[in-house]
N, C-alpha and C positions, 0 to 999 in steps of 0.2 A: 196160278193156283198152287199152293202147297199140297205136301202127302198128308191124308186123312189121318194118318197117325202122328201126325207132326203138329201141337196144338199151338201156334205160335202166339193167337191171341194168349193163350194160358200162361203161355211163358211169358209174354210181355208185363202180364199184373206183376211180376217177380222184381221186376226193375222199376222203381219207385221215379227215376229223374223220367222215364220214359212217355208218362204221363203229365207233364210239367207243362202248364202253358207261359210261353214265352212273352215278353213286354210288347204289347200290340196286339194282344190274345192271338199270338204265332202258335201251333202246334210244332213241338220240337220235330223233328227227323233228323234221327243220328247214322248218318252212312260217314262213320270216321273211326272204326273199330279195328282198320289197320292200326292207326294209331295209339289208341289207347281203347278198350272195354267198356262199356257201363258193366257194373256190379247189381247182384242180385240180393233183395234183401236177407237170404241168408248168411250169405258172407259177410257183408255188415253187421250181423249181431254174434255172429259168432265171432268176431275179431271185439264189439264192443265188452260180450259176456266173460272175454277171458282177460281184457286190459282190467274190467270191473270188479271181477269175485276171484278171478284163477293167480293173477299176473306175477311172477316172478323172474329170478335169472333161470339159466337152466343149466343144468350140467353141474351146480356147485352146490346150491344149497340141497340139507337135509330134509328141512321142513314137510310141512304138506302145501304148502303154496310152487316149493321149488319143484318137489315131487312133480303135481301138478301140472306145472307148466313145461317141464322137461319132457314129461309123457302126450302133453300135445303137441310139441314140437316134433318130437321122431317121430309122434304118430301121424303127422304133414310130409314124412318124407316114406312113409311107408306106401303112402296113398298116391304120392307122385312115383314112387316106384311099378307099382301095382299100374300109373294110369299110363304109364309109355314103355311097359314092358322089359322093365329091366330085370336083369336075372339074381340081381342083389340089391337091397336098400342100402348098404355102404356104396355104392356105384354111383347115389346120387346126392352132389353137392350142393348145401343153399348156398348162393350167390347175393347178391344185389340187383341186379338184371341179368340180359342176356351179356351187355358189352360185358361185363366183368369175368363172365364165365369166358366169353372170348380172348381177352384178354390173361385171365389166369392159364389158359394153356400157349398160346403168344410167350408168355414168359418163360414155360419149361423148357422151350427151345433154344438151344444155344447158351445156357447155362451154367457157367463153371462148374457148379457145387453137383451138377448132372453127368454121369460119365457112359447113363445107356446111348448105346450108335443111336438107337431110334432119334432121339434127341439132340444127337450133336450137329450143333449147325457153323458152316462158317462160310470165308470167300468160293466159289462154286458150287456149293449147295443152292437148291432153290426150293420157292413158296409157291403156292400156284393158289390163286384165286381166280373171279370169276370178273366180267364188266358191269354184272348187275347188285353187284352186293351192295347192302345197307351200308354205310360209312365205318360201323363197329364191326364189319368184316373186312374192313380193307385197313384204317389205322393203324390199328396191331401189328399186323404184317407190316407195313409198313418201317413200324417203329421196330422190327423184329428185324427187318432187312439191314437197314439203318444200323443196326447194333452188332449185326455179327458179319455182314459184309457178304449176306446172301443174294439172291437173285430173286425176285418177285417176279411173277409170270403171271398169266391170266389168260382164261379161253373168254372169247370174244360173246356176243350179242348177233341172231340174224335180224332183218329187217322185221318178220314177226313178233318177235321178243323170244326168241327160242334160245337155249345156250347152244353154244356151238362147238361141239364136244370134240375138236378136232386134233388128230393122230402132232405126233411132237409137241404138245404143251406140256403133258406131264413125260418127263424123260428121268432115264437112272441116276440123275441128281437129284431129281424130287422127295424130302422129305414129308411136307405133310400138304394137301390139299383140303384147303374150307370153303364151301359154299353154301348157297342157302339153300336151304330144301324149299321152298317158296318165296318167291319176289315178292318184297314189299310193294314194288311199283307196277310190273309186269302182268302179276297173277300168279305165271307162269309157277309150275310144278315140274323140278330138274329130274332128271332122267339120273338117281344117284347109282341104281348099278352100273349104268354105264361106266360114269366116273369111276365107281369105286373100284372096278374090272383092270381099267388102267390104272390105278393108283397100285393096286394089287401088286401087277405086273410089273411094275418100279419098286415095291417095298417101299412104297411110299402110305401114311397116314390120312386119315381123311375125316374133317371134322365137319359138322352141318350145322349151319344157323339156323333153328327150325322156329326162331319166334313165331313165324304166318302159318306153321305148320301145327302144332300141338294144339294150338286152340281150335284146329277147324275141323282136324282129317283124324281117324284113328292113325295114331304112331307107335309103330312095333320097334324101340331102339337096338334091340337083339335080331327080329327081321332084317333089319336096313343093313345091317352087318357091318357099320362102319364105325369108327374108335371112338367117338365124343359126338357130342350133340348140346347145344345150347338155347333155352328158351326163356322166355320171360312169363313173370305173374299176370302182369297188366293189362294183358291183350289176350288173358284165358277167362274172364270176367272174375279176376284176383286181383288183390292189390297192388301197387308199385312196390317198390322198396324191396321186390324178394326176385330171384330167379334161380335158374336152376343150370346146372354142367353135371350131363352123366357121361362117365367115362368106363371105359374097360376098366378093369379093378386090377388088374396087372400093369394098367398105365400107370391110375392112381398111384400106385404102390411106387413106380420107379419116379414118378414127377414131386420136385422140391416145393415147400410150403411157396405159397404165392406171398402173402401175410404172415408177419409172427406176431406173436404175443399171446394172451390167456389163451388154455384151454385147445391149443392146438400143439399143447407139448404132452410130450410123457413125464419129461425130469428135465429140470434146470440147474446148472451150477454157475460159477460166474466165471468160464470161461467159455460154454459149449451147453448144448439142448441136445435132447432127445425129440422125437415129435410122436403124437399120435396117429395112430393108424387114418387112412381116411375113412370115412370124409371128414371126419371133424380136425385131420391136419391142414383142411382148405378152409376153416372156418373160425379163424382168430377172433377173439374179440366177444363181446356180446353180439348175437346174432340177431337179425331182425327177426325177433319171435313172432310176434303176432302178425305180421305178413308171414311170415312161414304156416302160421296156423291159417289166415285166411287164405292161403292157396290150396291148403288141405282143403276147405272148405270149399273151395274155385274146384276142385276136381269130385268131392262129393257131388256137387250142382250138375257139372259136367255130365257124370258118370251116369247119374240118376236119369237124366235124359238120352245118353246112348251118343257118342261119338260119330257114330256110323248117320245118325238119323239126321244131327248137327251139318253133317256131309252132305246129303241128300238131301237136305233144305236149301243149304247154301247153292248147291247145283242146280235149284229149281230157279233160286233167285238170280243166277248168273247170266243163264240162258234167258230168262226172262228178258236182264237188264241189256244183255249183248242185241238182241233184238230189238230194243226200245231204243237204246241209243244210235242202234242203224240209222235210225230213222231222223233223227234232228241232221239237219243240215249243214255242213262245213265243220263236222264233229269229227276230230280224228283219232280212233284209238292206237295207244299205246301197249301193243299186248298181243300177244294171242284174241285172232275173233273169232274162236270154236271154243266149247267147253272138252276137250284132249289135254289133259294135263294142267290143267288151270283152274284156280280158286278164285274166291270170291270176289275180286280188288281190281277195280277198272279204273285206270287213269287216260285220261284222256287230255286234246288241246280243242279249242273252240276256235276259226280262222279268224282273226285280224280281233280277238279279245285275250288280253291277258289272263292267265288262270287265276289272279288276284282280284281282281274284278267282277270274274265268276262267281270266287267263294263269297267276297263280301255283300252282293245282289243275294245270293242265295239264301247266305246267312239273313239278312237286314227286312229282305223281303217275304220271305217263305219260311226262314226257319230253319233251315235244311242246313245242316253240319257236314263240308266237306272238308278234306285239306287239299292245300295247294301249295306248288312250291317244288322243291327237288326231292321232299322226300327222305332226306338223309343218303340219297342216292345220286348223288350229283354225275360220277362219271356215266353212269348211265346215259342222262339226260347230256351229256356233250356228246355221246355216242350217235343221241338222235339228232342232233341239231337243235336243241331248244333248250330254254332257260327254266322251265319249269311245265308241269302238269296242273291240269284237277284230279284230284284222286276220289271214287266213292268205295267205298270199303264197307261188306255185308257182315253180320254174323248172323245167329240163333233167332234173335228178335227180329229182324229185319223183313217186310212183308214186300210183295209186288207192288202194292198200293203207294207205299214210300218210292220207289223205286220210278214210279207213275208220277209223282209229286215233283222228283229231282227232274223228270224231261221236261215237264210243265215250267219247271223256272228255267232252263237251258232255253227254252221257246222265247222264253220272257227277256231273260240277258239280251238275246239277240235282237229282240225288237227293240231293247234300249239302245245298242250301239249301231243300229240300222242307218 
């Protein structure tokens, strides 16, 4: 059962593919919102009404069309301002995704044209990551180690899927510490004071991939106290093509353009640039406006509904699911199996069935939309021993009844491979 004030059927008429009968009159079930969102039909026409009547560039012309579509633009980032707590709308940058936001501060590290200590990286210096990150949190780094001849570290995984916060990972070499504020694969919900207490206590930075987080859980970016934070549109029931990096505005300030070209300058001459203040020194180019505007729209929907309520759905659904899936046989979860620090996202193994197998029964037969696979999380999965998951992943729309549907076809896999 859901909370009496939580109208999930209500919500469900909002999202048009939801009601979609699939070839074989299959009833969709979408548990794959880790991955990527269904959108609501307001998003969709507020992204349609402004490509149709509003649409121009932004930031250059005079027009009323430019007018227009510049004032919906900033007005998308006021509103992601406003939805995670930042203490200024220059603090927050459109991206492309989360990687990109990840990546754009990956870059300001170890930088020539950069001369604040915060940022000076080289041989002895180190990066400290985590064993559960998404790929777009361990890459960068990577390619950031690679470049400047620093040292990548990383706090390990316990057998429950817990991070394992332990004493000498981050030391007074550590420059900057990124983890995820929620496990794509895990659940799991990191313990970031913790981190960010040692991080502190090295003068070390600390950045959070909070893709799993902004769309599920109220996010106070100024509460959390830590430097940068990175999220994506697509996974907040917003469009792809847009994301978001909010950073301290004193970072901003000291970190070099990731991108140049249009409109992230002040003055050009042809030997040297000036640049504009952030955020629009992070924002070369024409920007993806109307994903910008429908994320505005993704946090209108959001909001309208309550963060907190979105929370406490998902946590009915959790506990529901943690307890349904006890129950199938030779089912092993991957994860935390309490609702203590963990969100929506159960990935799981089935004994002696491939997770591949899983998805495409479930898909072909039921209907039921999971993913399988690594996840974009692969060292993880060598941490456990195995080549892959089934992942079911909840959000807002998501009922027990569905949830009832996925064990019913798990019953069903396994009598096929019996």
């Amino acid at each position: 059962m859901t909370s009496t004030s939580f109208d999930v059927e209500r919500i469900r008429k909002d999202f048009p593919v939801l009601s979609r009968e699939l070839p074989g009159g299959r009833p969709l079930v979408y548990l794959d919102s880790g991955n990527s969102s269904q959108k609501p039909t307001s998003v969709v026409e507020t992204m349609r009404e402004h490509l149709a009547m509003h649409y121009s560039n932004v930031g250059r012309a005079m027009h009323v069309l430019g007018s227009e579509s510049t004032e919906a633009y900033e007005g998308a980032r006021d509103k992601v301002a406003a939805f995670i707590g930042a203490p200024s709308r220059d603090e927050v940058v459109f991206t492309k995704n989360a990687s990109e936001a990840l990546n754009l501060v990956a870059y300001s590290f170890g930088n020539r044209s950069n001369t604040d200590p915060r940022f000076t990286l080289g041989p002895g210096d180190e990066i400290v990551i985590s064993e559960m990150e998404h790929h777009s949190n361990i890459v960068p780094w990577q390619m950031l180690a690679q470049r400047t001849g620093a040292t990548l570290k990383w706090f390990g995984v316990t057998g429950d899927g817990r991070l394992d916060v332990a004493e000498g990972v981050i030391t007074e070499r550590t420059k900057i510490v990124s983890i995820a504020h929620q496990s794509n694969v895990l659940g799991t919900v990191n313990p970031v004071a913790d981190v960010l207490a040692l991080a502190r206590r090295a003068g070390a930075l600390v950045m959070l991939d909070a893709s799993q987080s902004v769309p599920h859980h109220p996010v106070d970016v100024a509460g959390l106290g830590v430097d940068f934070v990175a999220f994506t549109g697509h996974k907040m029931v917003g469009p792809s093509g847009i994301g978001v990096l909010w950073a301290r505005g004193e970072l901003l300030d000291a970190m070099p353009p990731f991108l140049g070209g249009g409109e992230m300058i002040e003055a050009v001459w042809m030997d040297r640039s000036t640049y504009a203040p952030a955020p629009h020194k992070f924002e070369a180019g024409t920007p993806p406006i109307v994903e910008a505007i429908g994320l505005g729209a993704a946090v209108d929907y959001l909001t309208g509904i309550g963060m907190a309520a979105v929370e406490a759905h998902e946590r009915e659904l959790t506990a529901h699911a943690l307890g349904a899936l006890g129950e199938v046989p030779g089912l092993h979860l991957i994860g935390p199996g309490t609702l203590e620090q963990r969100g929506g996202t159960l990935s799981f193994t089935l004994e002696g069935i491939h997770p591949h197998d899983v998805g495409q029964i479930l898909d072909d037969r039921f209907g039921i939309a999971v993913r399988v696979g690594h996840h974009c999380a692969r060292p993880l999965h060598l941490r456990f021993g195995i080549p892959a998951t089934t992942r079911a992943s909840f959000y807002l729309y998501n009922t027990t009844g569905e949830i009832d549907a996925l064990v019913r076809g798990l019953h069903y896999v396994q009598k096929v491979f019996a």
